[in-house]
MDAnalysis code that builds the backbone (N, CA, C; Angstrom):
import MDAnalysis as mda
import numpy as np

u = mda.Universe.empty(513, n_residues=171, atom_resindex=np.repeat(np.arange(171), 3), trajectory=True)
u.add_TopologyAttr("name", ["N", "CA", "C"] * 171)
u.add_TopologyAttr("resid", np.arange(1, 172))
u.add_TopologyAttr("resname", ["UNK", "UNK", "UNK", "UNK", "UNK", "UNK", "UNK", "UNK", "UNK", "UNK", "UNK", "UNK", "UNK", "UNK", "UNK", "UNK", "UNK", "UNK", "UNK", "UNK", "UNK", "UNK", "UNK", "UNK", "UNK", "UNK", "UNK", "UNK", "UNK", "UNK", "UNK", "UNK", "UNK", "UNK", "UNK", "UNK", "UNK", "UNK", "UNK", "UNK", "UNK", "UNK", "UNK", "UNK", "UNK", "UNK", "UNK", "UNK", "UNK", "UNK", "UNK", "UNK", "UNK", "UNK", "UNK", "UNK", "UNK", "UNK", "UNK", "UNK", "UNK", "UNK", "UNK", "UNK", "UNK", "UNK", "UNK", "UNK", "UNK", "UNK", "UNK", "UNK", "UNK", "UNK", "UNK", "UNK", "UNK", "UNK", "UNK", "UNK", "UNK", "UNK", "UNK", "UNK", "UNK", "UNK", "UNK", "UNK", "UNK", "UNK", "UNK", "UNK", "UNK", "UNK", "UNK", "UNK", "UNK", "UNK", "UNK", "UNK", "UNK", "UNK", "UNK", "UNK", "UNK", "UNK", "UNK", "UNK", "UNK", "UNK", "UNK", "UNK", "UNK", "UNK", "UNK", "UNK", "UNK", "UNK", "UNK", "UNK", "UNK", "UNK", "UNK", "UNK", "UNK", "UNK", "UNK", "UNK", "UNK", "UNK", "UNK", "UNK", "UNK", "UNK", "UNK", "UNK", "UNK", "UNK", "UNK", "UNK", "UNK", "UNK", "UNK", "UNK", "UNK", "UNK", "UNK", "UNK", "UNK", "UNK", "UNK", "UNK", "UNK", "UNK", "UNK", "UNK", "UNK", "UNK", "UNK", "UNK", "UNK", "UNK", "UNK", "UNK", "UNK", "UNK", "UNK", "UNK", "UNK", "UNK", "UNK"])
u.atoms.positions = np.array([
    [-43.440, -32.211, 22.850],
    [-44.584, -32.667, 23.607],
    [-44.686, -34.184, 23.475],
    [-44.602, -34.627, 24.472],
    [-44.797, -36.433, 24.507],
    [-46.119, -36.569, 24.789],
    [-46.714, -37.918, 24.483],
    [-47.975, -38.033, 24.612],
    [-47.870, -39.415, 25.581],
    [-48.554, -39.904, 26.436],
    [-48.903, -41.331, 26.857],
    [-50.075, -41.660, 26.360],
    [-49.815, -42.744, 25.802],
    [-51.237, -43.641, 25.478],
    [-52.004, -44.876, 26.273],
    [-52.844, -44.626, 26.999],
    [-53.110, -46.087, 28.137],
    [-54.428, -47.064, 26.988],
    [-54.127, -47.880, 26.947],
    [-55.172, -48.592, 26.079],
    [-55.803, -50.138, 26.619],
    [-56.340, -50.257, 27.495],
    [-57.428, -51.059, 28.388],
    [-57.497, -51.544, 27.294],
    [-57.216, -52.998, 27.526],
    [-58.015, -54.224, 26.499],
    [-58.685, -55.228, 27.170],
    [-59.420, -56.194, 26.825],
    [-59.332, -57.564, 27.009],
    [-58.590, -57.865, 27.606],
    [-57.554, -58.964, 27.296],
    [-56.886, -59.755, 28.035],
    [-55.346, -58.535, 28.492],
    [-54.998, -57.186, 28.163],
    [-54.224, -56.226, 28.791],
    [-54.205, -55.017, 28.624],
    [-53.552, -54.416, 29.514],
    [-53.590, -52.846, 29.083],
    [-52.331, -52.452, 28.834],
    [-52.028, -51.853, 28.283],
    [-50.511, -51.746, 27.172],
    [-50.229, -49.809, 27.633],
    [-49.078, -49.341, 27.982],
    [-48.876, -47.776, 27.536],
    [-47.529, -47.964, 26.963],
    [-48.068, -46.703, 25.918],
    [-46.880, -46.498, 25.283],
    [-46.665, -45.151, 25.344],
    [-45.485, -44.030, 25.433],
    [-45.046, -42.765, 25.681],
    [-44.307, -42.690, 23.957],
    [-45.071, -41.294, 23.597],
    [-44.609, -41.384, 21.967],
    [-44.219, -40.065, 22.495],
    [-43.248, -39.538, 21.095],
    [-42.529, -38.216, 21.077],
    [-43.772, -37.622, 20.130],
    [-42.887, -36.222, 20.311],
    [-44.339, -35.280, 19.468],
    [-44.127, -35.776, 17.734],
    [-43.399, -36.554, 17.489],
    [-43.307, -36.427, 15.814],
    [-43.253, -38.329, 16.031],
    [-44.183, -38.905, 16.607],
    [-44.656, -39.786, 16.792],
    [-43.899, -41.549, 17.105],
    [-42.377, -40.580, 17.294],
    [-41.946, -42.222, 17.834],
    [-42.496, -42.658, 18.885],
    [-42.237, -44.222, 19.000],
    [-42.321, -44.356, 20.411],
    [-40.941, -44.534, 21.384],
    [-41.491, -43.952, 22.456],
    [-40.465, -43.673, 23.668],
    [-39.924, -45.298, 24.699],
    [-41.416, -45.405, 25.011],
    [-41.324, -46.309, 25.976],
    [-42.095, -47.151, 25.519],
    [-42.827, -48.474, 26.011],
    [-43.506, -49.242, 26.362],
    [-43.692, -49.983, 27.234],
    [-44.732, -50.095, 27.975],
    [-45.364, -51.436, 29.357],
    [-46.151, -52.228, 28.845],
    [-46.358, -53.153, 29.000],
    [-47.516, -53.826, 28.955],
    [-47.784, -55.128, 29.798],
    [-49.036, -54.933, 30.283],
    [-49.588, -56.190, 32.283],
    [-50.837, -56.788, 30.816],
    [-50.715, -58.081, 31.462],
    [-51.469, -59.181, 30.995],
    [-52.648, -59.317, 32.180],
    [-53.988, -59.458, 31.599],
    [-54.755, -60.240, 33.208],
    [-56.015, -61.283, 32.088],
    [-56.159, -61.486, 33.128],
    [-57.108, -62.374, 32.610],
    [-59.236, -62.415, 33.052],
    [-59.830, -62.173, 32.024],
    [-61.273, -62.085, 32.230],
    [-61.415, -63.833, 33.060],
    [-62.797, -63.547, 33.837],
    [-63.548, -64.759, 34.034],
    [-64.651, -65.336, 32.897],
    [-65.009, -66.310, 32.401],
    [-65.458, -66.784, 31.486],
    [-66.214, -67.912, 31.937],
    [-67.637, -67.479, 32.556],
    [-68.515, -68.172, 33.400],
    [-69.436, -68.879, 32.535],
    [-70.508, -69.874, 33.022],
    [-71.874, -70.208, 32.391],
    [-72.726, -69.588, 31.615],
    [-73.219, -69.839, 30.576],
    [-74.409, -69.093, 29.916],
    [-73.784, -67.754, 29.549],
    [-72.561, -67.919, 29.097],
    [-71.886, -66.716, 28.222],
    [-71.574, -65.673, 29.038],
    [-71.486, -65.533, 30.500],
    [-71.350, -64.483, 31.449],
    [-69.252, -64.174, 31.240],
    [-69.458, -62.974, 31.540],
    [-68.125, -62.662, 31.396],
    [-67.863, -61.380, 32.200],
    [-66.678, -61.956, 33.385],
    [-66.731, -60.293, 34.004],
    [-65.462, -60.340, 34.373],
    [-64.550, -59.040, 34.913],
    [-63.280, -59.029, 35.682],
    [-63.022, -57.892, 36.703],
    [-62.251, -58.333, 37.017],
    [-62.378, -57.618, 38.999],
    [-61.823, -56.065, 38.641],
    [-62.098, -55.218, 38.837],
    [-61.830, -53.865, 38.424],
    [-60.587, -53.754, 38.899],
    [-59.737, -54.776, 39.427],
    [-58.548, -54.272, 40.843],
    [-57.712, -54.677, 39.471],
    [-57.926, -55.948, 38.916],
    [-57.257, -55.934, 37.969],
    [-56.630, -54.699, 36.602],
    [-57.569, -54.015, 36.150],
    [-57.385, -52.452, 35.799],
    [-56.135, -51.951, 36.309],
    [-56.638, -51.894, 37.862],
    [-56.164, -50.398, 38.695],
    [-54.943, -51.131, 39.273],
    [-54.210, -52.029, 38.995],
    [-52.803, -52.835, 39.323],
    [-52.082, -52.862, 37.863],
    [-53.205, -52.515, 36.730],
    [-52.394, -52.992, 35.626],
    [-51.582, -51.085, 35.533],
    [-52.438, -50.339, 35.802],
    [-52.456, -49.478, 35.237],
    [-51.333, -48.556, 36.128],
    [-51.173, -49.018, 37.600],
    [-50.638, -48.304, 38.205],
    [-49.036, -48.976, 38.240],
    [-49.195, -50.112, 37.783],
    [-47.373, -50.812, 37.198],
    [-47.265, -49.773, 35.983],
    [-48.187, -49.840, 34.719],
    [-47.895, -48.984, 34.011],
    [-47.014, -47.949, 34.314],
    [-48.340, -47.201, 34.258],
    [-47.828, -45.505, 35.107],
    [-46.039, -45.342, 35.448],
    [-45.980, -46.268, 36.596],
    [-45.004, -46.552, 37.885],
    [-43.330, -46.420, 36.754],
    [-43.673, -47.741, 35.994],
    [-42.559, -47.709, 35.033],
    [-42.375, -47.142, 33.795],
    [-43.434, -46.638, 33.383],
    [-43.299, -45.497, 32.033],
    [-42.415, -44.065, 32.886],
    [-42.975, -44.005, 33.720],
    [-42.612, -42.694, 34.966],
    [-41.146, -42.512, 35.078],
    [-40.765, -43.869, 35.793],
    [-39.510, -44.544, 36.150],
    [-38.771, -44.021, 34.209],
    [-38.617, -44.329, 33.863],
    [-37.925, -43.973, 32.574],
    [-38.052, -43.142, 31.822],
    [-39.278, -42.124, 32.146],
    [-39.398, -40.804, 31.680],
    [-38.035, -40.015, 32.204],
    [-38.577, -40.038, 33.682],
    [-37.355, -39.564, 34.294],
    [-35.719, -39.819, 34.248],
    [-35.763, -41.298, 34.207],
    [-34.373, -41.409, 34.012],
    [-33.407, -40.667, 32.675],
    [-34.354, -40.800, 31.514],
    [-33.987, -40.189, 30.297],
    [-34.518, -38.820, 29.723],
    [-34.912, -38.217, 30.907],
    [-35.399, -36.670, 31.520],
    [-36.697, -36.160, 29.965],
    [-37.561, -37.456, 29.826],
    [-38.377, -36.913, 29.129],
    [-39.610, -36.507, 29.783],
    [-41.027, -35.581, 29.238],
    [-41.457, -35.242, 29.868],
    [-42.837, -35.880, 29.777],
    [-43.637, -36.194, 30.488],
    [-45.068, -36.755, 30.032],
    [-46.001, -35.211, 29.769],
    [-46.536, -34.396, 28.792],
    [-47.444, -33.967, 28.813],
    [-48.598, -33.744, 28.337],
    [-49.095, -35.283, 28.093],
    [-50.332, -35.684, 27.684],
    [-50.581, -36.972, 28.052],
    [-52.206, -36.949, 28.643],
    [-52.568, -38.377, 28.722],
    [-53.640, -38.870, 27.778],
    [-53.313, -39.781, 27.317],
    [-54.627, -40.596, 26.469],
    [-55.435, -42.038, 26.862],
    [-56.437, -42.107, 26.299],
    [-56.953, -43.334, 27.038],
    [-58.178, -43.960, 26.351],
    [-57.749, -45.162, 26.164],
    [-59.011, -46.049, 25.298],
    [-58.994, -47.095, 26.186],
    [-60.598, -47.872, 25.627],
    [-60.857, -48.725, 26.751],
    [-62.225, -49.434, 25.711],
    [-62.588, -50.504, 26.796],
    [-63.623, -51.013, 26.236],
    [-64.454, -50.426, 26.151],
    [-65.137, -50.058, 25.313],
    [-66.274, -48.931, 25.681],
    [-67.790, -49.517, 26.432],
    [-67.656, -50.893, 26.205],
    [-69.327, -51.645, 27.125],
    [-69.401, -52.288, 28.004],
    [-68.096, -51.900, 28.731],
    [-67.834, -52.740, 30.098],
    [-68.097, -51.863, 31.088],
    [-68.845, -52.577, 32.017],
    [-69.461, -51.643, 33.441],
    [-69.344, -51.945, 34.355],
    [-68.842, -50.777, 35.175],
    [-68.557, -51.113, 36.924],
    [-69.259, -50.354, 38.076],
    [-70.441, -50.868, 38.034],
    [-71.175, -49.950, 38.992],
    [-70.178, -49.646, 40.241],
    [-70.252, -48.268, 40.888],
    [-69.176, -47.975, 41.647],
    [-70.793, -47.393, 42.865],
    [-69.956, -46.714, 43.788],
    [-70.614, -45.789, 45.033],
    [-70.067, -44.992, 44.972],
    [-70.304, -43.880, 45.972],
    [-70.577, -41.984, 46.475],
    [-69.022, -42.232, 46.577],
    [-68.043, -43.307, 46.646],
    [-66.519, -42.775, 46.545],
    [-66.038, -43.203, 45.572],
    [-66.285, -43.859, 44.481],
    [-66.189, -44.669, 43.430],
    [-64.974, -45.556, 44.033],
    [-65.888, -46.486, 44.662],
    [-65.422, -47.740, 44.871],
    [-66.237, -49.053, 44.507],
    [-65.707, -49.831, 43.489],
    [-66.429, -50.670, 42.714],
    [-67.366, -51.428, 44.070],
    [-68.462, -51.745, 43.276],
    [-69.463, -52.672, 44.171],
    [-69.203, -53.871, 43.885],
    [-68.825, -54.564, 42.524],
    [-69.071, -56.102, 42.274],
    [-67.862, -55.643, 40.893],
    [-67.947, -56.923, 40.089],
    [-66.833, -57.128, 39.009],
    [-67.527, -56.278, 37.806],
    [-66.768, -55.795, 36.777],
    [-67.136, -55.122, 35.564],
    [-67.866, -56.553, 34.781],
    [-68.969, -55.813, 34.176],
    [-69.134, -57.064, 33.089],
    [-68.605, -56.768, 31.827],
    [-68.370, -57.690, 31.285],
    [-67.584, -57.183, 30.108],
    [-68.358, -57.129, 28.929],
    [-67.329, -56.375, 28.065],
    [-68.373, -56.387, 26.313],
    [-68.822, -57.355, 25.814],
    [-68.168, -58.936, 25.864],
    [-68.792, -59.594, 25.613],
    [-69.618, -60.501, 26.402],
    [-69.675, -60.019, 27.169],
    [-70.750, -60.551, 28.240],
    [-72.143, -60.966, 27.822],
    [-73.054, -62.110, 27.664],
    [-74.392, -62.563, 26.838],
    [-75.419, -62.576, 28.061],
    [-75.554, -62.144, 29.218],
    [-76.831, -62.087, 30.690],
    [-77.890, -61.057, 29.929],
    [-77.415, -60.574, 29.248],
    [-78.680, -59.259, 29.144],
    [-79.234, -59.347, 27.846],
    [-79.123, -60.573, 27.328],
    [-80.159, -61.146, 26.149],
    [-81.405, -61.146, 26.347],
    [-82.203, -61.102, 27.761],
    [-83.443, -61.128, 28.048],
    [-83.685, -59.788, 27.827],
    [-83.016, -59.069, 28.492],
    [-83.688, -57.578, 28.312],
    [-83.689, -56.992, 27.036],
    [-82.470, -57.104, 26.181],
    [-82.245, -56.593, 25.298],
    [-83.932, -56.840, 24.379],
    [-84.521, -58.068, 24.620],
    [-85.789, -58.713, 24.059],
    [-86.624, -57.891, 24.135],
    [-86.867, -57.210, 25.580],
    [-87.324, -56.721, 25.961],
    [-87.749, -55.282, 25.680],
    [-86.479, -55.184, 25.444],
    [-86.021, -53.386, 25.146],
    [-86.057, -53.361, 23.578],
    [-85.997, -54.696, 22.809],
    [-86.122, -54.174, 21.385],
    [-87.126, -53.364, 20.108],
    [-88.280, -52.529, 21.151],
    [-88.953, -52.350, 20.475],
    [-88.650, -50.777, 20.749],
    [-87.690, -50.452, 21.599],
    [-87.299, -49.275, 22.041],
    [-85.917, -48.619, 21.050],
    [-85.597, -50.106, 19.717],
    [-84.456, -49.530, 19.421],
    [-84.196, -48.322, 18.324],
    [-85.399, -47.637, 18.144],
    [-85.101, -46.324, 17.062],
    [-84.979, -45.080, 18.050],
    [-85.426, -45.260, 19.054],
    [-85.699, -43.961, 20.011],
    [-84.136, -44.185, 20.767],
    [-83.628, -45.538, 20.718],
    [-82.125, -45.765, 21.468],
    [-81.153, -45.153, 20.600],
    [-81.858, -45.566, 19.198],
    [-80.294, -45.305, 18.404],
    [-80.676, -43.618, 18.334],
    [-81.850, -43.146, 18.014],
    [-81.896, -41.457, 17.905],
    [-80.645, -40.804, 19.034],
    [-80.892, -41.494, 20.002],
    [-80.101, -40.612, 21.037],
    [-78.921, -40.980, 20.956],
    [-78.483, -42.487, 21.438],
    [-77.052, -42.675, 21.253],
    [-76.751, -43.249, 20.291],
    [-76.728, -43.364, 18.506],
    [-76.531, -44.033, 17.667],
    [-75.885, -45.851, 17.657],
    [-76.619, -46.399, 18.711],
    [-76.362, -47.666, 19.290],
    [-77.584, -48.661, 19.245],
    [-77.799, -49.606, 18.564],
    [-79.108, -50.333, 18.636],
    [-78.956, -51.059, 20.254],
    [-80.481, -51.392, 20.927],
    [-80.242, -51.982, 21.824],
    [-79.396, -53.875, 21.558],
    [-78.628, -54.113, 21.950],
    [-77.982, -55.577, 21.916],
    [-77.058, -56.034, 23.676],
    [-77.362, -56.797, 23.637],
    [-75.686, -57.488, 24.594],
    [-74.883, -57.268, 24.709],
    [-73.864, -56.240, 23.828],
    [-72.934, -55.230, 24.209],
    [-73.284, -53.912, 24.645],
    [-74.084, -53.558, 24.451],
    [-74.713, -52.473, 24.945],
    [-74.397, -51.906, 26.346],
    [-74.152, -50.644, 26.784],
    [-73.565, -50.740, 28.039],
    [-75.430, -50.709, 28.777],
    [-75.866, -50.113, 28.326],
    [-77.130, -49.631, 28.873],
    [-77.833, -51.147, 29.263],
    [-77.951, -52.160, 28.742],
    [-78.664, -53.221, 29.145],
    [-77.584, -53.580, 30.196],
    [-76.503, -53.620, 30.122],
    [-75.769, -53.841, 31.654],
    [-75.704, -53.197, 32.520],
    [-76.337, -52.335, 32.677],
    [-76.553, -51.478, 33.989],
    [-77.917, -51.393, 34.164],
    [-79.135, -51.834, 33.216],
    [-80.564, -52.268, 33.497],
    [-80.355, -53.393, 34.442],
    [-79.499, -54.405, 33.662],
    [-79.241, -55.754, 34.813],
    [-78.616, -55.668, 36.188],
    [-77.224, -55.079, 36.119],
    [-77.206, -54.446, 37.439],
    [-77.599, -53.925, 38.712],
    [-78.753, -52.949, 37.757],
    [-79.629, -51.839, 38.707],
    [-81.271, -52.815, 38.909],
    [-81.164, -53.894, 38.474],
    [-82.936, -54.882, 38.280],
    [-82.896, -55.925, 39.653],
    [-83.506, -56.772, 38.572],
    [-83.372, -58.232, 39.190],
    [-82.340, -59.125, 39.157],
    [-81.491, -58.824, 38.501],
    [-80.095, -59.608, 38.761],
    [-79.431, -59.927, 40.079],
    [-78.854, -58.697, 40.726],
    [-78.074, -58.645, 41.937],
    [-78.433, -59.064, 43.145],
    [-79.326, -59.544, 44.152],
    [-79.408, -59.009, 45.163],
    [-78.596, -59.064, 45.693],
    [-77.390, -59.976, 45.773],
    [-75.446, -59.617, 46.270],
    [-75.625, -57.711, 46.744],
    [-75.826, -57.411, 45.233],
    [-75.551, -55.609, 44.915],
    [-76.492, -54.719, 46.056],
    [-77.588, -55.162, 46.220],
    [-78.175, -54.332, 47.121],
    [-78.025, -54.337, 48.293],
    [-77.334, -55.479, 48.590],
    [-76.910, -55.598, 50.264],
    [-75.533, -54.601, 50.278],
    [-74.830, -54.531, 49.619],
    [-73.928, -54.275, 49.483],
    [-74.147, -52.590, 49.593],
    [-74.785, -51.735, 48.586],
    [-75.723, -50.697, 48.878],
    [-75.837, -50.462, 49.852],
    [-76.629, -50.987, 50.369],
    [-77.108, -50.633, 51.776],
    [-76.681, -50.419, 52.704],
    [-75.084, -51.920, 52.850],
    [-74.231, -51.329, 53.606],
    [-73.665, -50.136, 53.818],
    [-73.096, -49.599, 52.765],
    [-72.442, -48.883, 52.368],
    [-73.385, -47.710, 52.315],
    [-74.580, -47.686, 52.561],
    [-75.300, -46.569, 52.868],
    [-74.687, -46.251, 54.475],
    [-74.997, -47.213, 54.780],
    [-75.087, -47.193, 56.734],
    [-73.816, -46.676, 57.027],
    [-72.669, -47.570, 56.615],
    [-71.745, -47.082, 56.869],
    [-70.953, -45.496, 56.390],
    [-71.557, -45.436, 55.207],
    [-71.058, -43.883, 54.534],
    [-72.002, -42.911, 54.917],
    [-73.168, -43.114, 55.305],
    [-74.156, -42.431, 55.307],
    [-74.370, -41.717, 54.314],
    [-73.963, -41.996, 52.835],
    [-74.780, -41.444, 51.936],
    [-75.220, -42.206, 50.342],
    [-75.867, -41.885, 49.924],
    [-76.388, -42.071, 48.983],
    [-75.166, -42.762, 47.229],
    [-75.148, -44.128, 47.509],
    [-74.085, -44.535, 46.177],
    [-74.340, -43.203, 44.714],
    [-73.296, -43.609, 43.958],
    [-72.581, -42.336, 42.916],
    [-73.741, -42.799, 42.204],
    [-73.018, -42.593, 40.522],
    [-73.467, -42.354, 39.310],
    [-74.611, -43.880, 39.152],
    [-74.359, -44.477, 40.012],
    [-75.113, -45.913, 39.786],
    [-76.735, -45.737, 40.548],
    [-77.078, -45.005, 41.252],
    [-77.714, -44.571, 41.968],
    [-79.184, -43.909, 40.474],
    [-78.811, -43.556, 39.916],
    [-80.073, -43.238, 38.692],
    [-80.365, -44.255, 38.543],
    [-79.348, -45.322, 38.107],
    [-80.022, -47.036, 37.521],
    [-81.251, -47.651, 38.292],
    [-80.618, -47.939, 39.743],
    [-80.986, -48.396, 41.113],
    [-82.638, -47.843, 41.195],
    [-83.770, -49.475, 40.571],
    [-85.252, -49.214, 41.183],
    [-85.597, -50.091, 42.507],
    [-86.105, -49.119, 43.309],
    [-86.119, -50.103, 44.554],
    [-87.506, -50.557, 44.275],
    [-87.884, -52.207, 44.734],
    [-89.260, -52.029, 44.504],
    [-90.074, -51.503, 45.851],
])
């Protein structure tokens, strides 16, 4: 049994194809690069991901086959506080913000009196990595880019954006 490992980083996403008694088989690895804006903002284009990941794939594949091994497992780590609000086809709306991203220092202020009832549920104090204050900002006063965008994409899909759609308060 071979395993693939996809591991989303920062600055790349790396796979490696191990055998069942844990060598490794193969390796890829795509370099990209975050944006690193004003006032500690930090985000990257989700296309970046989905180009790194599909060279991956493409050439781990490519040499599975050639040396007739088999992929039958996928694995996958990632940043865990980076967010990409998507729509009803999960197609990104705007750039992921990333973990270390510092915009949601206001809220987090905000939200800090909420942090025993945060950590009860998800053992996470509210902070700036937090995925949850980046999708408060998202779904708030941050965007209005995001809501036009919405909207379009209402008209044109005629339906209602995905998982981002709970966040989303209209006033």
């Amino acid at each position: 049994m071979n395993i693939l490992v996809i591991d989303v980083g920062t600055s790349s996403m790396r796979g490696i194809l191990f055998s069942h008694d844990g060598n490794e088989l193969v390796e890829h690895q795509k370099t990209y690069k975050a944006t690193y804006m004003k006032n500690g903002w930090v985000e990257q284009s989700p296309s970046d991901w989905e180009n790194a990941l599909y060279e991956i794939m493409t050439n781990i594949s490519t040499v599975a086959v050639e040396k007739r091994w088999t992929i039958d497992g996928v694995t996958i780590t990632s940043q865990r506080s980076s967010v990409i609000p998507v729509d009803s086809e999960i197609h990104p709306l705007c750039n992921a913000i990333m973990w270390q991203d510092k915009r949601t220092t206001d809220i987090c202020e905000v939200l800090s009196d909420q942090n025993d009832k945060v950590f009860s549920l998800c053992g996470s104090r509210v902070n700036p990595v937090f995925s949850a204050s980046k999708m408060t900002c998202r779904a708030g006063y941050a965007v209005p880019v995001l809501r036009q965008r919405l909207s379009y994409r209402r008209q044109v899909h005629q339906s209602e954006p995905g998982c981002f759609s709970s966040f989303w308060r209209e006033s």
